[in-house]
MARNU-115523 format. One record per residue: x negated, y negated, z negated of N, C-alpha, C, CB in turn; residue number from 1. Coordinates in nm, 2 decimals. Each point is the difference from the previous one (the first is absolute). Glycine has a CB too. Layout:
! MARNU-115523
{{X,Y,Z},{X,Y,Z},{X,Y,Z},{X,Y,Z},NUM}
...
***
This chain:
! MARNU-115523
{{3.32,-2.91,-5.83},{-0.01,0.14,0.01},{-0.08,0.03,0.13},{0.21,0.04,-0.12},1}
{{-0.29,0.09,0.11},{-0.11,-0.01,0.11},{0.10,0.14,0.06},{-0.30,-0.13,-0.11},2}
{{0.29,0.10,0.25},{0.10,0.10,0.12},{-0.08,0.11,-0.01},{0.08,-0.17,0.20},3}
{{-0.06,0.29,-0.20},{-0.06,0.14,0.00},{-0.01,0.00,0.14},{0.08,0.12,-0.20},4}
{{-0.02,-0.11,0.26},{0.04,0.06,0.12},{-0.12,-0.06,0.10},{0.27,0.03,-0.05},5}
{{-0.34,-0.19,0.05},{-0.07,-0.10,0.04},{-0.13,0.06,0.07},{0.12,-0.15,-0.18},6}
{{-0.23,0.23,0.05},{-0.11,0.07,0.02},{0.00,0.10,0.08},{-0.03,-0.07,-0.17},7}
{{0.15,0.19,0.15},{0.02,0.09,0.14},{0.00,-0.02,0.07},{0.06,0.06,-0.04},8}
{{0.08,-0.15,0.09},{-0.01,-0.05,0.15},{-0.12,-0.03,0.02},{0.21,-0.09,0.02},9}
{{-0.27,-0.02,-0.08},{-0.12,-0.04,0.07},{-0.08,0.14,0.06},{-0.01,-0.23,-0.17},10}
{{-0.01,0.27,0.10},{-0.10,0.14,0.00},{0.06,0.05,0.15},{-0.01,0.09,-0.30},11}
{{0.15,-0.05,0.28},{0.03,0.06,0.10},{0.02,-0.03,0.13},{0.05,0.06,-0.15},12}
{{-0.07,-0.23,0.16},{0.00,-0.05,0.12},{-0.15,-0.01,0.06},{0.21,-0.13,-0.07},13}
{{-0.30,0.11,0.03},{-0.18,-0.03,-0.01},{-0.03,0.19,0.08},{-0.05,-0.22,-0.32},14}
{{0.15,0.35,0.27},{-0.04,0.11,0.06},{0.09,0.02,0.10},{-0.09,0.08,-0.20},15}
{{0.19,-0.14,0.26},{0.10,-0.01,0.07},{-0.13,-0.09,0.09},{0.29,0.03,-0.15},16}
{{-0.34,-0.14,0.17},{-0.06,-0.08,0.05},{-0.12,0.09,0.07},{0.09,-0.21,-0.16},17}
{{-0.17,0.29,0.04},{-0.11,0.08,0.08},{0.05,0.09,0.10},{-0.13,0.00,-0.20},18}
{{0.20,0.06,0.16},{0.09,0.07,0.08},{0.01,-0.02,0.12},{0.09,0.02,-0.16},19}
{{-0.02,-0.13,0.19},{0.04,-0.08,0.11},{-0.12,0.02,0.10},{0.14,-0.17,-0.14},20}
{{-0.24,0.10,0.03},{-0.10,-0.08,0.07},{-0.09,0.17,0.09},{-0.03,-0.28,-0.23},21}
{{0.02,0.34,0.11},{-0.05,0.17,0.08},{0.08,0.06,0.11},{-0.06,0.06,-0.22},22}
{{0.19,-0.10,0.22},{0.05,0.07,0.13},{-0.02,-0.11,0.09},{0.18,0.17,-0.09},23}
{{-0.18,-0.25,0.08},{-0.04,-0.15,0.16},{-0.14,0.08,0.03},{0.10,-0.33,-0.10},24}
{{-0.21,0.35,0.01},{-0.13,0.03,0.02},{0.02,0.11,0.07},{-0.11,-0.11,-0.18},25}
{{0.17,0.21,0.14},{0.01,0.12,0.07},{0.06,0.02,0.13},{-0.01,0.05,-0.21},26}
{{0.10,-0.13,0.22},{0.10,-0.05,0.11},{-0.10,-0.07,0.13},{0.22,-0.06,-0.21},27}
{{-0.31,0.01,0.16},{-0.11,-0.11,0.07},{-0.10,0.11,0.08},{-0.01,-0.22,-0.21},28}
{{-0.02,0.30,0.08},{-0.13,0.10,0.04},{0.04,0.08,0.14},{-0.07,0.03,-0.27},29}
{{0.22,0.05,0.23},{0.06,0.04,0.09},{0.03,-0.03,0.12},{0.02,0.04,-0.16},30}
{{0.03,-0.15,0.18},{0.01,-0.07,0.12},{-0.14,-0.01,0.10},{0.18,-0.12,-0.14},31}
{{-0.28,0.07,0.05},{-0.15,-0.10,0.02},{-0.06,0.16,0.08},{-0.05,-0.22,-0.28},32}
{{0.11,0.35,0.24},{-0.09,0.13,0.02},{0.12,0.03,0.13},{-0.14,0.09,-0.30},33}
{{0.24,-0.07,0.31},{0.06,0.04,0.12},{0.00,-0.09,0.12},{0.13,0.11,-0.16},34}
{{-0.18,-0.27,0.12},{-0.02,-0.11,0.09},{-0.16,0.04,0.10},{0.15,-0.19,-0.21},35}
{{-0.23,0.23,0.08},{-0.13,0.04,0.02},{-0.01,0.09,0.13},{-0.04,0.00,-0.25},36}
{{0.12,0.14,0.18},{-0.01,0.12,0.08},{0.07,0.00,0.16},{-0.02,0.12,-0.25},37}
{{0.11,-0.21,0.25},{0.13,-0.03,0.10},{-0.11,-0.05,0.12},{0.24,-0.10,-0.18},38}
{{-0.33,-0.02,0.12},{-0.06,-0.08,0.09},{-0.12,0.09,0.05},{0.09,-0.23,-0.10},39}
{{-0.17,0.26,0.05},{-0.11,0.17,0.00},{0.09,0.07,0.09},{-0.12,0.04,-0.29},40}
{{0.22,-0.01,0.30},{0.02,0.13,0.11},{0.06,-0.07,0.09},{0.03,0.21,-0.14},41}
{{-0.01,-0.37,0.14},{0.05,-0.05,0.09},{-0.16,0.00,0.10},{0.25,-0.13,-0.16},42}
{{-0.31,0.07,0.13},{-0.11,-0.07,0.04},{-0.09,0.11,0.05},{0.04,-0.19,-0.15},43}
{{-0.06,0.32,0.10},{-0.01,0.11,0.03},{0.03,0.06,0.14},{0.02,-0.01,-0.23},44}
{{0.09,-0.01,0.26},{0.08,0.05,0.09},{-0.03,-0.12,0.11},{0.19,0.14,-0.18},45}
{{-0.30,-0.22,0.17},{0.01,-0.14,0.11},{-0.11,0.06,0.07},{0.08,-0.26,-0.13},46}
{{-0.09,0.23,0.27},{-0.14,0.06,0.09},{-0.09,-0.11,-0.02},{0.12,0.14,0.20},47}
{{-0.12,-0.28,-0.18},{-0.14,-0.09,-0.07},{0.00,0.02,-0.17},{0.01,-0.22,0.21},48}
{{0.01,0.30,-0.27},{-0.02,0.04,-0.16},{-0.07,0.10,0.03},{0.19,-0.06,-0.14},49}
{{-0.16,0.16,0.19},{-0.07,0.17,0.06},{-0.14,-0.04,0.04},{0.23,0.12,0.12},50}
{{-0.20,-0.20,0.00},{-0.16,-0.07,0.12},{-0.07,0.00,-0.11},{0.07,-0.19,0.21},51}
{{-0.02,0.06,-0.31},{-0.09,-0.07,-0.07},{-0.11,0.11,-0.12},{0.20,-0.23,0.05},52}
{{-0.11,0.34,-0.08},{-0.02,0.04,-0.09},{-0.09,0.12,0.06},{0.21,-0.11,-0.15},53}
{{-0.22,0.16,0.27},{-0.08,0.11,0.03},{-0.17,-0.09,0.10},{0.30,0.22,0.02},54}
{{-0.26,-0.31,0.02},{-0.10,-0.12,0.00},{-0.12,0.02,-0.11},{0.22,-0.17,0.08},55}
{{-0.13,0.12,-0.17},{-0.08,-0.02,-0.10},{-0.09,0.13,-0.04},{0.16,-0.18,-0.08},56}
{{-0.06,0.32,0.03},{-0.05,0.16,0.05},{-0.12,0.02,0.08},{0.24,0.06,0.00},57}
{{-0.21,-0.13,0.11},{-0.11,0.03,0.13},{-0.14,-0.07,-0.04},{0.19,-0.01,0.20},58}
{{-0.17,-0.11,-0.21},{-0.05,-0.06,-0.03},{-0.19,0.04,-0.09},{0.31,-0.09,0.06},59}
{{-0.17,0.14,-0.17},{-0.12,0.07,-0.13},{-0.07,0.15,0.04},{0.17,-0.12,-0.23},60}
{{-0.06,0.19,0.33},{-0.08,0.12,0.05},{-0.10,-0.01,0.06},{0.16,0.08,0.00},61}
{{-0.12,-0.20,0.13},{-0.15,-0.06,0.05},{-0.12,-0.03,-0.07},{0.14,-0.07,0.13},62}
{{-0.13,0.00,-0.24},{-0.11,-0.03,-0.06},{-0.05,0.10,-0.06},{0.07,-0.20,-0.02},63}
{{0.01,0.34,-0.08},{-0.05,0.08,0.00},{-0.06,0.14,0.08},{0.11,-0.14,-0.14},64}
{{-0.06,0.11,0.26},{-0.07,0.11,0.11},{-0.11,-0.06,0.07},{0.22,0.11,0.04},65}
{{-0.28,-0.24,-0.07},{-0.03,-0.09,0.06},{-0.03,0.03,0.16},{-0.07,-0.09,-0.24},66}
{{0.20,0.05,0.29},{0.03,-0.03,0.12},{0.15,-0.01,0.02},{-0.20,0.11,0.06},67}
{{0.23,-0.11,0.08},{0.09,-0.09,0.05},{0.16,0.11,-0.03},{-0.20,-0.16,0.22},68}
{{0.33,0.10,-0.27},{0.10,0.05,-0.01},{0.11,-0.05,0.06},{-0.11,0.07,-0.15},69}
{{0.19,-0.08,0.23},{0.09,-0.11,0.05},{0.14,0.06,0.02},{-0.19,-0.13,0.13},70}
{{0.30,0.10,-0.19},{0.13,0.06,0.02},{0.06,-0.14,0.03},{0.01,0.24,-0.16},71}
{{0.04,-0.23,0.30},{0.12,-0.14,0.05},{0.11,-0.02,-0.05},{-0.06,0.03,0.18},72}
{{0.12,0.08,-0.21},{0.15,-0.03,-0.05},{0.08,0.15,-0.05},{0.02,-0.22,0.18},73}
{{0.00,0.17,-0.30},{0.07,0.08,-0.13},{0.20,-0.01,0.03},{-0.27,-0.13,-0.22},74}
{{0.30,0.26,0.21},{0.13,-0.08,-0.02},{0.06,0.17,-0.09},{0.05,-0.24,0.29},75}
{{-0.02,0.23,-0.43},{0.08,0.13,-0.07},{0.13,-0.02,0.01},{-0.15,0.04,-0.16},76}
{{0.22,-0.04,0.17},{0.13,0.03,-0.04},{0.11,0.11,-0.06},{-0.09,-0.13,0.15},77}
{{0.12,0.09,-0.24},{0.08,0.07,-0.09},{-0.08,0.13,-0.05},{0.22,-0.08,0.12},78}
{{-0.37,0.05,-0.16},{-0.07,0.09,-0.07},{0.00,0.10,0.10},{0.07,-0.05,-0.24},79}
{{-0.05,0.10,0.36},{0.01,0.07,0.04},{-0.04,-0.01,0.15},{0.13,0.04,-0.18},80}
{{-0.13,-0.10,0.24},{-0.05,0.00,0.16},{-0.11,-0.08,-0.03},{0.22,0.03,0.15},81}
{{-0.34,0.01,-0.12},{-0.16,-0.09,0.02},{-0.02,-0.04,0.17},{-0.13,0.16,-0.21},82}
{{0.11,-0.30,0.21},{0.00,0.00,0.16},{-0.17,-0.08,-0.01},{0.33,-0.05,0.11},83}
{{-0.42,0.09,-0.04},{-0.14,-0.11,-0.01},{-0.04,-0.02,0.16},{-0.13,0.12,-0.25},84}
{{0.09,-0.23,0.22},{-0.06,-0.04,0.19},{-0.14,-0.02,-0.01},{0.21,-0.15,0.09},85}
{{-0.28,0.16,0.00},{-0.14,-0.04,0.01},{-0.10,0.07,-0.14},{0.10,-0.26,0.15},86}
{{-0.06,0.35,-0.16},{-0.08,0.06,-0.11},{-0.13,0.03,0.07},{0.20,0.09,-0.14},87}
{{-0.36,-0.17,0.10},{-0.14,0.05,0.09},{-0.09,0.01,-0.16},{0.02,-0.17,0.31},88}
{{-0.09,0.29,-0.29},{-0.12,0.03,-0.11},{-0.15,-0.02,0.12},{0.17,0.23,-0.21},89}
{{-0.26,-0.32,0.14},{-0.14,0.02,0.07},{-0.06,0.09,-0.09},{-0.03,-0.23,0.11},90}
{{-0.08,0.30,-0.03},{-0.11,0.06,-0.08},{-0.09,-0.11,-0.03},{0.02,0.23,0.12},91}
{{-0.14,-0.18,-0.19},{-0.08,-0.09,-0.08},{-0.10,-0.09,0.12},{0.01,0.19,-0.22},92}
{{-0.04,-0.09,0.34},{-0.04,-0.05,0.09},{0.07,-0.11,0.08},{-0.11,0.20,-0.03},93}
{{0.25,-0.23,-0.06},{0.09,-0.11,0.11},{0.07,0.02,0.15},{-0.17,-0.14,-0.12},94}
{{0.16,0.26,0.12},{0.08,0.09,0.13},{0.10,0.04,-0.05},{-0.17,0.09,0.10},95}
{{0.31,-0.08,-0.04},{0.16,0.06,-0.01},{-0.04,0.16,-0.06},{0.13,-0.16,0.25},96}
{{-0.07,0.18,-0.33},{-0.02,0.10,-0.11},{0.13,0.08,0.06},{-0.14,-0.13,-0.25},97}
{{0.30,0.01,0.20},{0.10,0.12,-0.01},{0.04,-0.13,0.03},{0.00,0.26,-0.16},98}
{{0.13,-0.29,0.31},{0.08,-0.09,0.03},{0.14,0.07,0.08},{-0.21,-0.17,0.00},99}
{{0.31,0.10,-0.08},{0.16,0.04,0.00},{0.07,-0.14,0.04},{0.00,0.19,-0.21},100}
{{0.06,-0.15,0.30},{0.07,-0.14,0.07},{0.11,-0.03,-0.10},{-0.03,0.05,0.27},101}
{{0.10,0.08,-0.28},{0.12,0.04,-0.08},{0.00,0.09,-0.08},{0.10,-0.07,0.14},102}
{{-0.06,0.06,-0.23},{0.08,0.14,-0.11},{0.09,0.00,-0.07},{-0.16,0.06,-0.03},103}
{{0.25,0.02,0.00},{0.11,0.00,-0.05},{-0.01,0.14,-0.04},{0.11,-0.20,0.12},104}
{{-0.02,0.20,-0.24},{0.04,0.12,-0.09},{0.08,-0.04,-0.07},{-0.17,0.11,0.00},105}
{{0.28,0.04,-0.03},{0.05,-0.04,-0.15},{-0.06,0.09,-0.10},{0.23,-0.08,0.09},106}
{{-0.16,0.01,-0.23},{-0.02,0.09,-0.14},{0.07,0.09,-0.02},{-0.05,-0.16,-0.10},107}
{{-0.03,0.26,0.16},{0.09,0.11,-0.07},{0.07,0.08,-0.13},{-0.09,-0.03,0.16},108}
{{-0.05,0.02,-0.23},{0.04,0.06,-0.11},{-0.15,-0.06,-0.14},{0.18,0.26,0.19},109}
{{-0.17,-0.30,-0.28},{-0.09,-0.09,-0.07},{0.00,0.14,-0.15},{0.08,-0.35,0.12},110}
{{-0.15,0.36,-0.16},{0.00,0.13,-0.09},{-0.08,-0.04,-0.09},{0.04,0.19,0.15},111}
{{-0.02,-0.28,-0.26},{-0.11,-0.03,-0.12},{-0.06,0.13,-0.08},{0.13,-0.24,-0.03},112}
{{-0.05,0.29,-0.01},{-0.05,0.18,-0.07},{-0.08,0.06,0.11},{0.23,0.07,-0.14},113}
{{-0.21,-0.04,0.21},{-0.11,0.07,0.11},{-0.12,-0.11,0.06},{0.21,0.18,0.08},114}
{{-0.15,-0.30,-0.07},{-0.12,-0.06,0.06},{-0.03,-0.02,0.13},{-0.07,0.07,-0.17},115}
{{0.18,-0.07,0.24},{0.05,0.00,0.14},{0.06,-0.08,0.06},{0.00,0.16,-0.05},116}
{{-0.01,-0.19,0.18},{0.06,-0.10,0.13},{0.01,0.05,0.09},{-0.07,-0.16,-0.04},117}
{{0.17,0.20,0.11},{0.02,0.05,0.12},{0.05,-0.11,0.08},{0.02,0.22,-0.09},118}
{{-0.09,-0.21,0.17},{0.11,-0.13,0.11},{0.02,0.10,0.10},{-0.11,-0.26,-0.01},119}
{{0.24,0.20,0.11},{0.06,0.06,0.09},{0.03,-0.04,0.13},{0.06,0.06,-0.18},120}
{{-0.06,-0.03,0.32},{0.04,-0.06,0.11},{-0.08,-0.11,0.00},{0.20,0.10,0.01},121}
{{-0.35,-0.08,-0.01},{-0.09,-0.09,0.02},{-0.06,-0.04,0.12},{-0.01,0.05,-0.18},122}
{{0.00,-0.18,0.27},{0.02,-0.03,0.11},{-0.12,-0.04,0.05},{0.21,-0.03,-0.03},123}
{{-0.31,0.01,0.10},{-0.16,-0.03,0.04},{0.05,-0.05,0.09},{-0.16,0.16,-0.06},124}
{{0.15,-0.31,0.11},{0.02,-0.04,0.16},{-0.15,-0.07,0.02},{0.30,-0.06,0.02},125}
{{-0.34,0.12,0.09},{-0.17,-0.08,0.03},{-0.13,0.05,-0.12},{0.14,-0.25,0.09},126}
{{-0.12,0.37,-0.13},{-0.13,0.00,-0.13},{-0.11,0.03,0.09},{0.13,0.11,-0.23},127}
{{-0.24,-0.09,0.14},{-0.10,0.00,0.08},{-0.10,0.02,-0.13},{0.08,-0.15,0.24},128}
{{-0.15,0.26,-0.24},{-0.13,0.07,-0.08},{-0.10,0.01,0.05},{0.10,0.11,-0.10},129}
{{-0.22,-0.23,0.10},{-0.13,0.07,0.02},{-0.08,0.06,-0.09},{0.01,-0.14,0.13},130}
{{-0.08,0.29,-0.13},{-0.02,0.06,-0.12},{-0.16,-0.01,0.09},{0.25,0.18,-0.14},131}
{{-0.38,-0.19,0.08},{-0.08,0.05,0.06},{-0.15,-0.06,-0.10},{0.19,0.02,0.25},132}
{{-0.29,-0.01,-0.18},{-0.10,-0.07,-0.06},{-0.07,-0.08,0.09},{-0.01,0.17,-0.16},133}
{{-0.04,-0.28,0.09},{-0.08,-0.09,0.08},{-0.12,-0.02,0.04},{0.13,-0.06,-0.08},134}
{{-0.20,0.14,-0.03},{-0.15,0.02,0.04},{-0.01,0.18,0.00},{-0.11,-0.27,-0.13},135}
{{0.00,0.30,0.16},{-0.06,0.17,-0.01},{0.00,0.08,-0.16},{-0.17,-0.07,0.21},136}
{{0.15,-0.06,-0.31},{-0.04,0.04,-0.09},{0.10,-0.09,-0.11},{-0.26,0.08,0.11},137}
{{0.34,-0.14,-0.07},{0.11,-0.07,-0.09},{0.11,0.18,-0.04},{-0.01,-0.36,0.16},138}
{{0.11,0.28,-0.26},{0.11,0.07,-0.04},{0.09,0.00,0.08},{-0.03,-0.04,-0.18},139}
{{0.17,0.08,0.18},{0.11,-0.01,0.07},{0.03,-0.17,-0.04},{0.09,0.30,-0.01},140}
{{-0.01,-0.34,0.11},{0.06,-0.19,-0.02},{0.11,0.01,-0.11},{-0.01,-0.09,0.27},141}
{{0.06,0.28,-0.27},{0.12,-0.04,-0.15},{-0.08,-0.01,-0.16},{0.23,0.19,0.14},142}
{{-0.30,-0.09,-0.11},{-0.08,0.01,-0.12},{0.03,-0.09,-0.12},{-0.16,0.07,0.15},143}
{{0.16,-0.21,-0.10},{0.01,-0.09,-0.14},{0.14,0.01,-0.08},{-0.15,-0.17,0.11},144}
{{0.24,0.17,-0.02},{0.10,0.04,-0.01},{0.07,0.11,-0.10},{-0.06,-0.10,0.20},145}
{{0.00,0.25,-0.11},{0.02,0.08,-0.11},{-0.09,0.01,-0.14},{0.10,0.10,0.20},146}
{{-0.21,-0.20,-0.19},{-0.02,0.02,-0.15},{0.02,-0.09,-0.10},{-0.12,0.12,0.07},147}
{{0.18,-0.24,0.03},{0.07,-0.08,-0.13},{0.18,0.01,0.00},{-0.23,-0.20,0.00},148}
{{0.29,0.33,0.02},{0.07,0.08,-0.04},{-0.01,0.12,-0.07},{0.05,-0.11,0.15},149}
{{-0.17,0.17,-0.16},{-0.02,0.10,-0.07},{-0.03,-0.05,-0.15},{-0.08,0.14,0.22},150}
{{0.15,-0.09,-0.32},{-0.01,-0.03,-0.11},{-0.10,0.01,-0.05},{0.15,0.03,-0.01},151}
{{-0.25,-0.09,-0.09},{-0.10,0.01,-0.09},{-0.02,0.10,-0.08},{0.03,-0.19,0.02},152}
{{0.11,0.21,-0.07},{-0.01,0.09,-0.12},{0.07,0.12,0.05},{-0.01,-0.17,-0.19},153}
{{0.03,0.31,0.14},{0.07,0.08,0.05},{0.12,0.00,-0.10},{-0.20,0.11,0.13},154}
{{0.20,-0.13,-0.27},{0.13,-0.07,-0.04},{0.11,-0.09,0.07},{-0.14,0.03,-0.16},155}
{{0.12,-0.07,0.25},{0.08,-0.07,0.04},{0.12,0.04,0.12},{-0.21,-0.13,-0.09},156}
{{0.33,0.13,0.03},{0.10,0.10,0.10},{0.09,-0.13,0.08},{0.04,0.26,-0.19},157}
{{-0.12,-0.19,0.27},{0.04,-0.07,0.21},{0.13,-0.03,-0.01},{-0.14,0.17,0.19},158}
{{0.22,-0.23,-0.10},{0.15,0.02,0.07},{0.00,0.04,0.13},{0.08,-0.15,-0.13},159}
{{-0.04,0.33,0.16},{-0.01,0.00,0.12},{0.14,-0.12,0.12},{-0.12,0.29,-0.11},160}
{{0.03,-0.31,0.18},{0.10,-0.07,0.10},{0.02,0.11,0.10},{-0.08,-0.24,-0.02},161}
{{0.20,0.27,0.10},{0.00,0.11,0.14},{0.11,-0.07,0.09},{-0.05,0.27,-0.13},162}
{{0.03,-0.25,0.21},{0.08,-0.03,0.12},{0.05,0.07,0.05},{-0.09,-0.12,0.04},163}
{{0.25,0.14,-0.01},{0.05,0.12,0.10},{0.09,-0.09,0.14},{0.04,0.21,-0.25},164}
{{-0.04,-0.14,0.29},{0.08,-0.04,0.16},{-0.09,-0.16,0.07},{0.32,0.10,-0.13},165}
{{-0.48,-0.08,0.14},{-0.06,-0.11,0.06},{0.04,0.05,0.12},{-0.19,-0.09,-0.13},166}
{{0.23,-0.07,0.23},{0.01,-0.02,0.15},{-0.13,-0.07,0.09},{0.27,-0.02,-0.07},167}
***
């Protein structure tokens, strides 16, 4: 006599098995994605991760402003307090443009719908702006500056940045 019962079970163990096997996979993904994001905001939160990563930032602004960009040292913390050292912009002519010994601010308020940054209790120690021109008949030394900030297109909607309470 052939078992009835034999073919089911089978059946039912083979979908019991996928089963299994789908929640380990899911179980995995899960993990593999909170391991991910754990270590990302760990690493985030490190000041040689920050250095490295606005380095690199500088780096490509320099080549695109073509001239000199140099920020010494990066340090964010908790999304919210910006500390920078040695922040120096040259003009094109290779003369001190805009140099900050120090700065510091916090975040005050980040507004994706409006398009807005306000920072707050922002701190200047040692800045220093030379604005001027070099020759009789040259531009201003910012000039490059503001026009490779000024948008191309007029479609294109800015993020105002503002500062309240600079020291």
């Amino acid at each position: 006599m052939v078992d009835s019962v034999g073919p089911s079970k089978f059946k039912f163990e083979r979908l019991k098995n996928k089963r299994t096997k789908l929640r380990k996979f899911l179980l995995l993904m899960l993990l593999s994605f909170l391991l991910f994001t754990g270590t990302a905001v760990v690493l985030s939160r490190n000041h040689w991760v920050q250095n490295y990563i606005v380095q690199r930032l500088v780096n490509h602004l320099s080549s695109e402003l073509k001239t000199k960009v140099e920020i010494g040292y990066v340090e964010i913390d908790f999304l919210r307090n910006i500390h920078l050292e040695r922040l120096r912009i040259y003009d094109l002519e290779k003369d001190t443009l805009i140099e900050v010994r120090k700065f510091e601010a916090k975040l005050a308020r980040v507004d994706l719908n409006r398009k807005e940054v306000i920072l707050s209790d922002v701190e200047l120690y040692k800045g220093l702006f030379k604005l001027g021109y070099h020759t009789a008949k040259s531009d201003l030394n910012i000039d490059f500056l503001v026009d490779y900030f000024t948008p191309k297109s007029t479609s294109i909607i800015l993020y105002l940045v503002a500062f309240s309470r600079i020291k």
